[in-house]
C-alpha positions as CSV (number, residue, x, y, z in Angstrom):
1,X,55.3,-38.3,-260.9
2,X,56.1,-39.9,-264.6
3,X,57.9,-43.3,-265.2
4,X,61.1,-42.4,-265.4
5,X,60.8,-40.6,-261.7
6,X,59.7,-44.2,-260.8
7,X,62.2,-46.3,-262.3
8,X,64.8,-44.5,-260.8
9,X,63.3,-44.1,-257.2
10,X,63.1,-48.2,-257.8
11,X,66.5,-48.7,-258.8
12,X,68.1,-46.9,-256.0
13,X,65.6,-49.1,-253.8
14,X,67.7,-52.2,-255.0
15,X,70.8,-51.1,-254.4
16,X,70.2,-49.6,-251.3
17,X,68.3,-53.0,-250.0
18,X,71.4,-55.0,-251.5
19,X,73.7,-52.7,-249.6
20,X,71.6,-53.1,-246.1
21,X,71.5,-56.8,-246.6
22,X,75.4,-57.3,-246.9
23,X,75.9,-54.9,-244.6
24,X,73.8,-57.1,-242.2
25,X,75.2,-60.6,-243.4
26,X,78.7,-59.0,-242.9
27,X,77.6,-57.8,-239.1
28,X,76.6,-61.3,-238.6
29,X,79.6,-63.4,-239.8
30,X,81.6,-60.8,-237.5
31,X,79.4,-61.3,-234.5
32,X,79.9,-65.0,-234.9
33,X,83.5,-64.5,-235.2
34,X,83.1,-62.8,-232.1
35,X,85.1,-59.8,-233.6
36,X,85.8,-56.6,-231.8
37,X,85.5,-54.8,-234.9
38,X,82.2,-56.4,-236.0
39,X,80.4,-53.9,-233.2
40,X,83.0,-50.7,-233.2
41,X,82.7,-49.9,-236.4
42,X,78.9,-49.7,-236.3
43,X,78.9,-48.0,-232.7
44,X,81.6,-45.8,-234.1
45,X,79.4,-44.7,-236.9
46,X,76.1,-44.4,-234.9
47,X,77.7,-42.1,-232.5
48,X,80.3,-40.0,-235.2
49,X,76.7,-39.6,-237.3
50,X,74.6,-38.5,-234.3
51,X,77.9,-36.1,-233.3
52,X,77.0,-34.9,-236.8
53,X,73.4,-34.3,-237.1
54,X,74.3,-32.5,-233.5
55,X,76.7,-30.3,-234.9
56,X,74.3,-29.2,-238.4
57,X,71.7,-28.3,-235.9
58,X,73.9,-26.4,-233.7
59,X,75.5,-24.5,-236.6
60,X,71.5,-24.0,-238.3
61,X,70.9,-22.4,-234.6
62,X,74.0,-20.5,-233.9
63,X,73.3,-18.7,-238.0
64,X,69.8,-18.1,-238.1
65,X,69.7,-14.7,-239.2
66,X,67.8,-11.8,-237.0
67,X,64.2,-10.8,-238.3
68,X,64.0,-7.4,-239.3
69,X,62.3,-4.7,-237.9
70,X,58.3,-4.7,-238.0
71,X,58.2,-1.2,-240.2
72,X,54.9,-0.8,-239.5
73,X,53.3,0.5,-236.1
């Protein structure tokens, strides 16, 4: 892997940790609020992206392709 691979795989690192922790910060405040919203919208998004990953693997099953015939005896 060269440098540049690196800096950029470490870059997306920050923002992605940056995102997590205000994402969590913002859970919490809500939680404290005792806010209704605070726990839907992660539920909600938990089960629509598990409904999701369900539905890719159903359609990966439902269009796998036949294997041809064995030509030889």
């Amino acid at each position: 892997m060269n440098q540049q691979s690196v800096d950029i795989a470490r870059y997306y690192g920050r923002i992605l940790s940056l995102v997590s922790a205000a994402t969590a910060l913002l859970f919490l405040i809500g939680v404290l609020r005792r806010s209704y919203l605070a726990l839907a919208v992660p539920v909600a998004a938990l089960v629509l992206g598990a409904a999701g990953v369900s539905l890719w693997i159903g359609r990966l099953l439902i269009t796998t392709p036949d294997y041809p015939e064995d030509p030889l005896p």
